[in-house]
N, C-alpha and C positions, 0 to 999 in steps of 0.2 A: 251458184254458177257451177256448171259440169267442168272438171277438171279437163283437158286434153289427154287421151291416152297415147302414151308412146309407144313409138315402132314398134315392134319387135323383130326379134329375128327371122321368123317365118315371113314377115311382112316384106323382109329383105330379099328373101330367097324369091316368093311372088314378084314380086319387079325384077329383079335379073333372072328368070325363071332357069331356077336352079335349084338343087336340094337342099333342105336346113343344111344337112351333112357338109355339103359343097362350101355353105357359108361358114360353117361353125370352122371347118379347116382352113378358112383365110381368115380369120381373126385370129385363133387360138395357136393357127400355126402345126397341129395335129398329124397334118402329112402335109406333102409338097402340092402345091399346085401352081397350074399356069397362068402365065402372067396376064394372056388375055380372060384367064375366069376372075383373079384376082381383078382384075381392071371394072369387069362387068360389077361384082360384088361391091366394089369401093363406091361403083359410080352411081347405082341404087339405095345404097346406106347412104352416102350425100342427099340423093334425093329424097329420101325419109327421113333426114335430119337423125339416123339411126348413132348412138354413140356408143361403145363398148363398156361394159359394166367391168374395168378394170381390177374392180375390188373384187368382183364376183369369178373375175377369171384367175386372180392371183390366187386363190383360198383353191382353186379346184385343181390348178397346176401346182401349188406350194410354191409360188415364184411370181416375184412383183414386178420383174422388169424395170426395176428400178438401177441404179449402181451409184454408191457411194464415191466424192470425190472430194478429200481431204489434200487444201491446199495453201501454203503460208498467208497466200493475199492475192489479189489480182494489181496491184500497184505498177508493174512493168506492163511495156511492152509482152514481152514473152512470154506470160505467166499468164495473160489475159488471150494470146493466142492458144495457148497451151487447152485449157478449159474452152473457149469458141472452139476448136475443131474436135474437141474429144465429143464434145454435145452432138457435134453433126455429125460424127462417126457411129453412135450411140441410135441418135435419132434414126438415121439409116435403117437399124436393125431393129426398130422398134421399142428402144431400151429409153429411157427418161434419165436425167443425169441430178443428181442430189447434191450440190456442192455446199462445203462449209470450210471456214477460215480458222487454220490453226493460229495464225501472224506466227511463225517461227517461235513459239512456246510451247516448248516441251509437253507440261502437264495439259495445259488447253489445248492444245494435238488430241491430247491421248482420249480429254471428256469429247472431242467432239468427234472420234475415231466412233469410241463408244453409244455415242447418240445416232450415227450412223448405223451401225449394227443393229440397234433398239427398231430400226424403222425395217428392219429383216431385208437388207437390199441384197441384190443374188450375188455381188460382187462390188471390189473398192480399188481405184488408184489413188496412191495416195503419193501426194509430192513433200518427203519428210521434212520435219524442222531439223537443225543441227544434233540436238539429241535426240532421236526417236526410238528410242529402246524400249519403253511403254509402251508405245505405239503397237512397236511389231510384234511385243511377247503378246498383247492382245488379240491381235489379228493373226497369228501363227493358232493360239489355242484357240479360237475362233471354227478354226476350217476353212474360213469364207476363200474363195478363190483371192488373191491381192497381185496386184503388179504396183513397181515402185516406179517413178518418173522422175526424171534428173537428176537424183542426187543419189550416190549411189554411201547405202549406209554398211557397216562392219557387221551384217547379220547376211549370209550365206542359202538363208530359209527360201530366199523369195525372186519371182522374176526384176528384173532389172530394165527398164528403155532409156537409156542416157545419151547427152551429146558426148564428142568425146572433146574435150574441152582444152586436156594438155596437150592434142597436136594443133587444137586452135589456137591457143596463144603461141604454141613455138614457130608453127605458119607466121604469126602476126607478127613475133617479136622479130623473127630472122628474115620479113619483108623489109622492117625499121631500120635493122642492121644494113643491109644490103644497098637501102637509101643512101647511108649515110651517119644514122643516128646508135649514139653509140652511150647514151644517159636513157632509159626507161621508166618512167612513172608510172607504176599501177594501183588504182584507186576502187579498193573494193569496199561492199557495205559492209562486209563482216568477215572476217580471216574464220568464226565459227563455222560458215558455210561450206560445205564441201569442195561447191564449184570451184570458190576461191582459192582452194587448196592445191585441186587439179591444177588450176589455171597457173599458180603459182610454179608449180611442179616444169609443166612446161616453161616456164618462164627462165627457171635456174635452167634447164638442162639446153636451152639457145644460149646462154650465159659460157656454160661449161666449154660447149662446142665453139666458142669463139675464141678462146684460149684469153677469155679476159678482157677483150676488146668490147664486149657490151656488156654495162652494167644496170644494173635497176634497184629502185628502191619501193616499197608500199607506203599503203596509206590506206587509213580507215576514214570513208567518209563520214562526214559527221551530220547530223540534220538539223542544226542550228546557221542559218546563213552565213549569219557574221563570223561565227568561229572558222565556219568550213575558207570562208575566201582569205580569215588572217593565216590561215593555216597553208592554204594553197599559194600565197604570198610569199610567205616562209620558205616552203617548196623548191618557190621557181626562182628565188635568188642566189645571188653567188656565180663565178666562175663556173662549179662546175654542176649547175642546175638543168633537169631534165630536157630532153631538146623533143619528145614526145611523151602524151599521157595513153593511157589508155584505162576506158573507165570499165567497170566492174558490171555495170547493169543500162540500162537506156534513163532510170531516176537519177541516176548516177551523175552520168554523161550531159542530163539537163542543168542540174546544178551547179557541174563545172561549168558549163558555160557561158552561165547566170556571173559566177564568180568570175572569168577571163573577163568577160566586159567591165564588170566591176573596178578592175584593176586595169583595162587598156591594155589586157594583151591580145595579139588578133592568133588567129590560126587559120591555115597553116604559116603565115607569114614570122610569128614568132615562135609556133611552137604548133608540132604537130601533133592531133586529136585522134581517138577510135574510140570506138566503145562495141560491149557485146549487148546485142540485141540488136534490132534494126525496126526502131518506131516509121511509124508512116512522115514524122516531120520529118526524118533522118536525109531525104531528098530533096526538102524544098529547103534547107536552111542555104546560108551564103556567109559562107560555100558551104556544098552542101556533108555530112559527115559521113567520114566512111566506118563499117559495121561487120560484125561477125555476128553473120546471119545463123541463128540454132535452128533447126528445121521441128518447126516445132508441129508441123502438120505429121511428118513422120512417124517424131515420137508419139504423140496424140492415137494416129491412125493403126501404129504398131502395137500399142498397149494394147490397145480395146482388141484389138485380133489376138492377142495374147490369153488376156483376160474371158472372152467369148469361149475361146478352145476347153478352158477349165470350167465355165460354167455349164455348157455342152458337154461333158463329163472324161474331156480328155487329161490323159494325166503326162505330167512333163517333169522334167528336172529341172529345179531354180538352173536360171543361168542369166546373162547380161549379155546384153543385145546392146550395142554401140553405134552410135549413125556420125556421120562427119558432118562438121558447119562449116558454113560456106562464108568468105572476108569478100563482103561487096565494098571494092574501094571507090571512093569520091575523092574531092577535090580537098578536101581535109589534112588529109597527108601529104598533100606535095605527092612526090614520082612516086611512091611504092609499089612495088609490082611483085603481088603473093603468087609463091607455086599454087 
């Protein structure tokens, strides 16, 4: 049986009747063209089921179009938005997105930085573990263009796109103040994380600015059930036990609330709830929870334009680029009303 021979380019150019030339610079991208030749091109290649020989194109431009994306996990909310819009930012321009899971481990960061590299991608965002010092001495001698994504690490080499985190929690804490509440609970996964540290940061300095009047304590969640709800138990008794929490991530913020029922406490009736992140249940719960929303399309859409500039051969000075998160309040907190 005779094989089917496939399109080819010229065959492409014949049905949009246009030049190889014409076509070869809407695939490859060669020079600029118009978006109705482009359209003609695309809509001809569709009709010949024509597909671009990517391996054939990557070896003649030395560029795969590809971009590495080293990232602790997709287990939040935010983390899962973060990687969904960087792809469609990416896709946009053509670019394929390579993602791998360091889980917050240092060494496994650094093999899967490197297996990245291995695959010759034109460029890498990478959202670090708490230690990422391998990491970046890697990707520093490297060359590779790199931008870092929320977590802003004590290496100076490299672009930066972060929330800013310690005016989010001092916004949140000094809404809490302002309610009334004057006991803070803050329930992070890991004090090792940066965020947490931020967060924390703002946290003391609502503290400081109250002349004493708001106080807060932490907490490291745990991911054992039963420990985390004797723990949170522990927590919330006493005279002078927390009168709001706020949790550390949207996994976070699930589990306490697994643990509140547990134990018959309601919110906001007993005790008032937030969390950072803002999952899609975070609206329909009852009541539903209020969230410090990270603009994670921002950061996502900000990198890649970052990242592009240097792959396009623009040269820049490391700097950090800051966005604000937005406190979408619900019915969670009772009255609080954030600047």
């Amino acid at each position: 049986m005779r094989d089917v021979e496939r399109p080819t380019i010229l065959n492409v150019a014949q049905i949009a009747g246009v030049s190889v030339g014409s076509v070869s610079n809407v695939f490859n991208g060669t020079r600029p063209v118009s978006d109705k030749l482009r359209q003609r091109v695309m809509n001809a290649a569709e009709t010949l089921g024509y597909r671009v020989n990517s391996v054939a194109r990557s070896l003649r431009r030395q560029q795969s179009n590809v971009i590495g994306y080293c990232t602790p996990n997709l287990r939040t909310t935010y983390l899962l938005e973060l990687y969904e819009y960087l792809d469609e930012a990416l896709m946009a321009d053509g670019y394929e997105l390579s993602i791998t899971l360091g889980d917050d481990l240092p060494e496994r960061e650094r093999m899967k930085v490197q297996a990245l590299l291995g695959r010759q991608v034109d460029g890498l965002v990478l959202l670090p573990s708490p230690k990422p010092q391998k990491s970046l001495d890697l990707l520093h001698k490297s060359g590779l263009p790199v931008v870092v994504i929320d977590r802003l690490a004590e290496d100076e080499r490299f672009i930066y796109v972060i929330a800013d985190n310690r005016e989010a929690m001092h916004r949140l804490a000094g809404a809490f103040q302002a309610a009334g509440h004057s006991r803070l609970l803050f329930i992070v996964r890991s004090m090792d994380i940066v965020t947490s540290r931020h967060r924390l940061e703002g946290l003391e300095q609502c503290a400081v600015e109250s002349d004493g009047l708001l106080r807060y304590e932490v907490a490291v969640w745990d991911p054992d059930p039963i420990r985390y709800a004797a723990r949170l138990r522990a927590l919330l008794a006493g005279p002078a036990a927390p009168t709001a929490i706020v949790a550390g991530n949207s996994r976070v913020a699930l589990w306490t609330i697994r643990a509140l029922q547990e134990l018959g406490i309601r919110y906001p009736d007993h005790i008032a709830l937030a969390t950072f992140d803002d999952p899609e249940w975070a609206g329909i719960l009852t009541p539903p929870l209020t969230a410090v929303r990270t603009p994670a399309r921002t950061i996502a859409t900000r990198a890649w334009s970052l990242l592009k500039e240097r792959i396009d051969g623009a040269i820049g000075e490391p700097t950090t680029i800051t966005v604000k998160a937005e406190i979408v309040v619900r019915a969670s907190c009772g009255g609080i009303r954030p600047v």
